[in-house]
C-alpha positions as CSV (number, residue, x, y, z in Angstrom):
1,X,-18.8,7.5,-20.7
2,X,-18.0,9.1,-17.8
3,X,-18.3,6.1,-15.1
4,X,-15.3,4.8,-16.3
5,X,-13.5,7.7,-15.5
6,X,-15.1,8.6,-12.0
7,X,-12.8,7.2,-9.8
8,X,-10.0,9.5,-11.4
9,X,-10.8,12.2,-9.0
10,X,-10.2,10.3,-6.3
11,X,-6.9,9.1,-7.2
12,X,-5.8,12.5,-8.0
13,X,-6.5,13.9,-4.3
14,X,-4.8,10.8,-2.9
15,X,-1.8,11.2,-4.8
16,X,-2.0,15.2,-3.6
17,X,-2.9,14.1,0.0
18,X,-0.7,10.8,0.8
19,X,1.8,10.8,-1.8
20,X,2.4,14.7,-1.6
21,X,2.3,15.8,-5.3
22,X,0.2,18.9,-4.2
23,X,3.7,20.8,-3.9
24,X,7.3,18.6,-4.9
25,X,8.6,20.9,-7.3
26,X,12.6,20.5,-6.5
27,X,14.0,23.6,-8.5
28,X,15.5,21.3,-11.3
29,X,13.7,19.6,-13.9
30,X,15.2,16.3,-13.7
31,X,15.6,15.9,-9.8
32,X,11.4,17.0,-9.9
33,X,10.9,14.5,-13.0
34,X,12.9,11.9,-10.6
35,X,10.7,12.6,-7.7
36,X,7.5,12.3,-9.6
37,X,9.3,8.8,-10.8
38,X,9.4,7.7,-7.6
39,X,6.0,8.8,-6.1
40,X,4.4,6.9,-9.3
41,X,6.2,4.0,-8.5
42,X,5.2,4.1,-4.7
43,X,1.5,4.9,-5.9
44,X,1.2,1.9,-7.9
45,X,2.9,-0.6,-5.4
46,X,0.4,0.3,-2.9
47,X,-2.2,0.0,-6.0
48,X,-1.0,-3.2,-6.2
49,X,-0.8,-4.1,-2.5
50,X,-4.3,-3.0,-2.4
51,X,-5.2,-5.7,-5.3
52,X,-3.6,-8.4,-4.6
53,X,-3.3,-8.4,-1.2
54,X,-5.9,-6.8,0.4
55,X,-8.3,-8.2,-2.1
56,X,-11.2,-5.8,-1.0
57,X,-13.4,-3.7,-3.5
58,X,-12.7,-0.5,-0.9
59,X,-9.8,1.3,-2.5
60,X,-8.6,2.1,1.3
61,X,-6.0,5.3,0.9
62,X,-2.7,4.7,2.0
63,X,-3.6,6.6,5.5
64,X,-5.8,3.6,5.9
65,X,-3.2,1.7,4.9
66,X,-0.8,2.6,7.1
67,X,-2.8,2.2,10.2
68,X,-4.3,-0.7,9.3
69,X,-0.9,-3.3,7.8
70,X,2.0,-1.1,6.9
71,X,2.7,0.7,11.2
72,X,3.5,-2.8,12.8
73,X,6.1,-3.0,15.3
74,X,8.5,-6.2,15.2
75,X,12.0,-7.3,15.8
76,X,14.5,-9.9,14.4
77,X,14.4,-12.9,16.6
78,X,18.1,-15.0,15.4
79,X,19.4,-17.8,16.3
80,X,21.7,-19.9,14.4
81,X,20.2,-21.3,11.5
82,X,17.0,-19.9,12.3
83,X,15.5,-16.4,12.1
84,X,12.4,-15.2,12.0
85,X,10.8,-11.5,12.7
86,X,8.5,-11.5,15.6
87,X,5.4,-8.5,14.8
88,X,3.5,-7.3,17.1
89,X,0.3,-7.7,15.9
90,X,-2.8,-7.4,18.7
91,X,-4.5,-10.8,19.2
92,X,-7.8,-9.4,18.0
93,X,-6.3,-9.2,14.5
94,X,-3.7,-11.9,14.3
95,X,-6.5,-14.4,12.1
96,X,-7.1,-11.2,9.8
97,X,-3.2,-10.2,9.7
98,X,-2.4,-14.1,9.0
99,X,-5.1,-14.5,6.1
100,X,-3.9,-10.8,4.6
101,X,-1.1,-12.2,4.2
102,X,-2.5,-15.8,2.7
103,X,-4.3,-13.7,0.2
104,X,-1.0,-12.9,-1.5
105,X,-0.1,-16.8,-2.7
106,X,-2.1,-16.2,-5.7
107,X,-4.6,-14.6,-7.4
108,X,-7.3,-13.0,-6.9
109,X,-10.8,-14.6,-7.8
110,X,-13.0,-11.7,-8.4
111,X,-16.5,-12.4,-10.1
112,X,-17.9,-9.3,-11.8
């Protein structure tokens, strides 16, 4: 019964550690109810991110996360009728970057 749960742990000290709910409380009930609203909703987009586009059995935290996808550099490159953002992703990892971002046209096929 427990294995199902064992993993709750570790959510709980990334949500303490990366999303900061070790210490939010605003002073107000609501405005700390609101900010809990938002962490949660942050938490589970990366949850998602994690699932559907990173597609790897690794839960990486959102440290990881951040290193690794989310802290790339880039700029708008405009001209008429065309824009597109230029990132500056190192050429080691362009194949892996491109393919992360493949991953997310549909969904994943996980065998159990």
């Amino acid at each position: 019964m427990y294995r199902d749960r064992a993993d709750a742990e570790n959510r709980i000290k990334e949500l303490k550690a990366d999303f900061g709910l070790d210490a939010f409380n605003m002073g107000d009930f609501w405005a700390t109810e609101a900010a809990l609203a938002v962490a949660m909703l942050a938490y589970n987009l990366m949850s998602l991110f994690r699932q559907f586009v990173m597609r790897n059995r690794v839960q990486h935290t959102l440290s990881t996360l951040h290193g690794l996808v989310l802290a790339i550099g880039g700029r708008w490159h405009g001209s008429p009728g065309n824009s597109r953002l230029m990132l500056s992703v190192p050429r080691r990892k362009r194949a892996w970057f491109a393919g992360l971002w493949a991953n997310a046209e549909g969904p994943p096929a996980w065998s159990t």
